[in-house]
C-alpha positions in Angstrom: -48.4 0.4 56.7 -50.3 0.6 53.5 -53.3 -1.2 53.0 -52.7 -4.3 51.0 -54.3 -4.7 47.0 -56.3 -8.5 48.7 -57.4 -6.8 51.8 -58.7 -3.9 49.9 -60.6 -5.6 47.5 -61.8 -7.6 49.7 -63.0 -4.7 52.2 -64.6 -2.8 49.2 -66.5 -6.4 48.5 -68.1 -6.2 51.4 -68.9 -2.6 51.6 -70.7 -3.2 48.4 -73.0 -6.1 49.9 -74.1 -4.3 53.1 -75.2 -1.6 51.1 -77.5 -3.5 49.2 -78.9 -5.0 51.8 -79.1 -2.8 54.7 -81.9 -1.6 56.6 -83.4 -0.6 53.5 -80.3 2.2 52.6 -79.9 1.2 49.3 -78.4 4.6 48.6 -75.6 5.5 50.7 -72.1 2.8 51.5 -73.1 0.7 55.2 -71.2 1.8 58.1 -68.9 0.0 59.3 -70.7 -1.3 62.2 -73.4 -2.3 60.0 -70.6 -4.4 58.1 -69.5 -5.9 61.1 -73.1 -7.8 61.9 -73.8 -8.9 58.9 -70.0 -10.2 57.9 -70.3 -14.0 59.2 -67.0 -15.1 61.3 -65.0 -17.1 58.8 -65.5 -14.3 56.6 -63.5 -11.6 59.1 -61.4 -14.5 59.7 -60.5 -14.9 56.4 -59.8 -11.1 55.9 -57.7 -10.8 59.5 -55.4 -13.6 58.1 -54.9 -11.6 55.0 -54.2 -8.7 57.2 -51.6 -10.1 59.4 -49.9 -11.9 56.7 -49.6 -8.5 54.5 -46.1 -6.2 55.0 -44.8 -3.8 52.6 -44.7 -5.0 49.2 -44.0 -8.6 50.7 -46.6 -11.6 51.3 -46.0 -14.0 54.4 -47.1 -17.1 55.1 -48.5 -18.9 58.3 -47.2 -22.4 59.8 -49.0 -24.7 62.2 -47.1 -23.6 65.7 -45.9 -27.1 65.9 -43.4 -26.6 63.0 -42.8 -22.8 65.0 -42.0 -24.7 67.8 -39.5 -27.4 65.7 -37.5 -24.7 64.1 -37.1 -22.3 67.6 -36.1 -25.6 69.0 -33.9 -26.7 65.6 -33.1 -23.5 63.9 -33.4 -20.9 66.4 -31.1 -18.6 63.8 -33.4 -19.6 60.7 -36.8 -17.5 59.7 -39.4 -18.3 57.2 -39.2 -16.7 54.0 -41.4 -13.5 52.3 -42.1 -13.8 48.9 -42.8 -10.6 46.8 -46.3 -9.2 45.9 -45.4 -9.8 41.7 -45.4 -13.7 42.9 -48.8 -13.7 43.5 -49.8 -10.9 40.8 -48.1 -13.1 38.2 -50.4 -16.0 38.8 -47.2 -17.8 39.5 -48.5 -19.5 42.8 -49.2 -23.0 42.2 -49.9 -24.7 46.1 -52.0 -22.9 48.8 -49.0 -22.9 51.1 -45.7 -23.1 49.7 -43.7 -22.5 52.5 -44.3 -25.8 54.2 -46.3 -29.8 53.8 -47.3 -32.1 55.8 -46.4 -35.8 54.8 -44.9 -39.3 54.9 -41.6 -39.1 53.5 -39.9 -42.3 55.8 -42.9 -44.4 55.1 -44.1 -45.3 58.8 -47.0 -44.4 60.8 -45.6 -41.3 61.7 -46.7 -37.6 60.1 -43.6 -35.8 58.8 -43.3 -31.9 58.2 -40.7 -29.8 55.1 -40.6 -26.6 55.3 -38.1 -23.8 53.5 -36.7 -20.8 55.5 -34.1 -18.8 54.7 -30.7 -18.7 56.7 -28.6 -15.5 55.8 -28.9 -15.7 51.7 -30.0 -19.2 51.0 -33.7 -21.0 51.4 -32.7 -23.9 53.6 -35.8 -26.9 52.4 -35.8 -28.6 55.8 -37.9 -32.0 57.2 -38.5 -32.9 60.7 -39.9 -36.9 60.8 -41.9 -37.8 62.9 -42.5 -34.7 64.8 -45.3 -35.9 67.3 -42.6 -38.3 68.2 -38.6 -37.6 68.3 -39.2 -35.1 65.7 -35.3 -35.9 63.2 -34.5 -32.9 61.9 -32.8 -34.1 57.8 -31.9 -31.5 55.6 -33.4 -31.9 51.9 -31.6 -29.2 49.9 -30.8 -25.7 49.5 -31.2 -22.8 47.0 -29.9 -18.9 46.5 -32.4 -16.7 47.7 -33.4 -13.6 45.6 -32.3 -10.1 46.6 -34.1 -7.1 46.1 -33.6 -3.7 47.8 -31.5 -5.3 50.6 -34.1 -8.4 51.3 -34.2 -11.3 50.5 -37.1 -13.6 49.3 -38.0 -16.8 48.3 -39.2 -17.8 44.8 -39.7 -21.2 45.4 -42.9 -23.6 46.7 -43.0 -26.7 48.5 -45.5 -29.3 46.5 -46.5 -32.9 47.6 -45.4 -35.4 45.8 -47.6 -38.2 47.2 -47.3 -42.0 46.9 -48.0 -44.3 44.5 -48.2 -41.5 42.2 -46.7 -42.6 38.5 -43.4 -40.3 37.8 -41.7 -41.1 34.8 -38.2 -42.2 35.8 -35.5 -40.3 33.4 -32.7 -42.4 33.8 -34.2 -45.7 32.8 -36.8 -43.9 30.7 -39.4 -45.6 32.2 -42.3 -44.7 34.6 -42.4 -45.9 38.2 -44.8 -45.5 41.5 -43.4 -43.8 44.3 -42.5 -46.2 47.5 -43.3 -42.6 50.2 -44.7 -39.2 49.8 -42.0 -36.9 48.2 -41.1 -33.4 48.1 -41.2 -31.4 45.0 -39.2 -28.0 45.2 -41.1 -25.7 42.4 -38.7 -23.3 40.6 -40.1 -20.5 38.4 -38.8 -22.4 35.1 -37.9 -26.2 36.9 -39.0 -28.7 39.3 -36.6 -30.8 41.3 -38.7 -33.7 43.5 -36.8 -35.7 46.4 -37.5 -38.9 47.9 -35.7 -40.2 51.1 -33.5 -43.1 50.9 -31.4 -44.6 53.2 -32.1 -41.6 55.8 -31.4 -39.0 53.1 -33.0 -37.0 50.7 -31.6 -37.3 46.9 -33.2 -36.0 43.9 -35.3 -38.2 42.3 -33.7 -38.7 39.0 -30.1 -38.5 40.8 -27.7 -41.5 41.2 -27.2 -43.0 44.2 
């Protein structure tokens, strides 16, 4: 596997550092033992995320293993998405996550998960509600997937639309608070938000 552009540069970072600062060998890169002490644990955590989440030319990312456990249970034929390297070199990633959010979309007590994955050549934007309960599985949309050298990828990202935020409403050109968190699906040129209403998810400037 080749060693991935972030976890390079973040490597060489560190090489750098220790060799400023160690045991006086100002002259000659620190060993990689010596990098090992003095890299504190979130640091090597932070790089052995980046590891694990870097394949060939494609960037994966993680999920809390209670959603894992929601789609084996749900979607045992589904799989979360990769998205291509040129996603992230573009400077076209907007959330810190976009595969999956955590919110209240039905408006209770309860903490709700959506999540995309990709089921054959679609990107299936799912929600489980109140998943440390009965966890209801409600679909919220679907869109193509891309294909490039027989895989296929996501290019979208799941956003939080949270409540009581002020949306301007299009079809009575007017704006308006939202009642429950939403969901905003990010596109590369568009964004489509949904909001659940009576037990389904509908776009939010779409007709009931």
């Amino acid at each position: 596997m080749k060693l991935h552009p972030i976890l390079f540069a973040a490597l060489l970072g560190l090489a750098a550092c220790g060799s400023d600062s160690a045991d006086g060998n100002y002259n000659r890169a620190a060993s990689d033992e010596l990098i090992g002490e003095q890299v504190d644990a979130g640091t090597k955590a932070s790089i052995d995320s980046v590891a694990r989440a870097a394949t060939e030319g494609n960037i994966l990312f993680p999920v809390p293993d209670t959603l894992t456990r929601l789609l084996q249970q749900e979607q045992p034929q589904a799989q979360l998405p990769n998205f291509q390297d040129e996603t992230l070199v573009n400077r076209r990633m907007q959330v810190e996550n976009p595969v999956y959010l955590k919110g209240n979309f039905d408006g209770n007590s309860s903490p709700d998960y959506a999540v995309q994955v990709l089921q054959n050549d679609s990107i299936h934007v799912l929600a489980f509600l109140d998943y440390t309960t009965r966890a209801r599985a409600v679909k919220i949309a679907a869109y193509p997937a891309r294909q490039l050298q027989d895989q296929w990828y996501s290019v979208y990202q799941l956003q939080l639309a949270p409540k009581d935020s002020v949306v301007q409403d299009p079809r009575n050109q007017r704006k308006v608070t939202l009642p429950t968190d939403g969901v905003s699906v990010i596109e590369e040129n568009r964004t489509t938000m949904y909001v659940l209403k009576n037990g389904r998810f509908i776009p939010f400037d779409a007709r009931e």
